[in-house]
N, C-alpha and C positions, 0 to 999 in steps of 0.2 A: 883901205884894207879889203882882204878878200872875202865875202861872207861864205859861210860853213854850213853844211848841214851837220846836226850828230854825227851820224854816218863818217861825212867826210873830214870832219873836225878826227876822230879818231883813225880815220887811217892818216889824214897827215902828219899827227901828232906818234904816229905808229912807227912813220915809214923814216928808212936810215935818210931819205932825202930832209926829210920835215923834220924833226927832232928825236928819230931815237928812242922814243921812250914803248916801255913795254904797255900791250895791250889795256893792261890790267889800271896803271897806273894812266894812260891817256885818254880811256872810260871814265876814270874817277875825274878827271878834270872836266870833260864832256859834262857832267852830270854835275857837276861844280862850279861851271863858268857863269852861268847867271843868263847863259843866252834865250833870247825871243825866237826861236827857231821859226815862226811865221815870219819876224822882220828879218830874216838873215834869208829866207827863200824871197822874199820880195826883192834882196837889195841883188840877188842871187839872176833872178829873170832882170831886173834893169840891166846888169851886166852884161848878158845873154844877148838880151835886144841891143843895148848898144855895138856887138859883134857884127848880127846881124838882123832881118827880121826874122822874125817866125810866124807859123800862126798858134791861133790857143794850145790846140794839141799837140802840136809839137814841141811847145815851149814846157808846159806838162811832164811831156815825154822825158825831155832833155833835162828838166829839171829832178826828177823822179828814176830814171837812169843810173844801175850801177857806175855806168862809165863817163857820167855828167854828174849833177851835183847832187846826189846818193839822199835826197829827203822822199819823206816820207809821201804815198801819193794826196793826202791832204795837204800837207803844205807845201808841193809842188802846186797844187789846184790853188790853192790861196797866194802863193806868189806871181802865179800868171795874172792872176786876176787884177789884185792889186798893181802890179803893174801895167797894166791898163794894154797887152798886149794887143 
């Protein structure tokens, strides 16, 4: 499966592609799911690096990016890391 940030856990849960559901109600699940938002940006940059390489700061970047995977710049920073980029 694909790991999620907040952020992007709620726009996909948002968007008519991903399910449809209104803001309000795909916040309440975001904040309901149970997730490790540190283990979902780690499993987030392995995926990234398996794309392609990067280096620290750009996997950071890419990670931490509205238009990448929308977490927060802490655990952008802690998923590069532990990913051993």
């Amino acid at each position: 499966m694909q790991a999620f940030s907040y952020k992007g856990l709620i726009d996909q849960l948002d968007s008519q592609y991903g399910g449809g559901f209104s803001v309000a109600d795909a916040t309440w699940a975001a904040d309901n799911c149970g997730a490790d938002w540190n283990a979902e940006a780690v499993q987030a940059a392995q995926e990234y690096l398996k794309m392609q390489p990067f280096s620290h700061s750009a996997l950071v970047n890419q990670l931490s990016s509205p238009y990448g995977g929308k977490f927060t710049a802490a655990q952008a920073e802690y998923g590069a890391t532990q990913a051993g980029d």
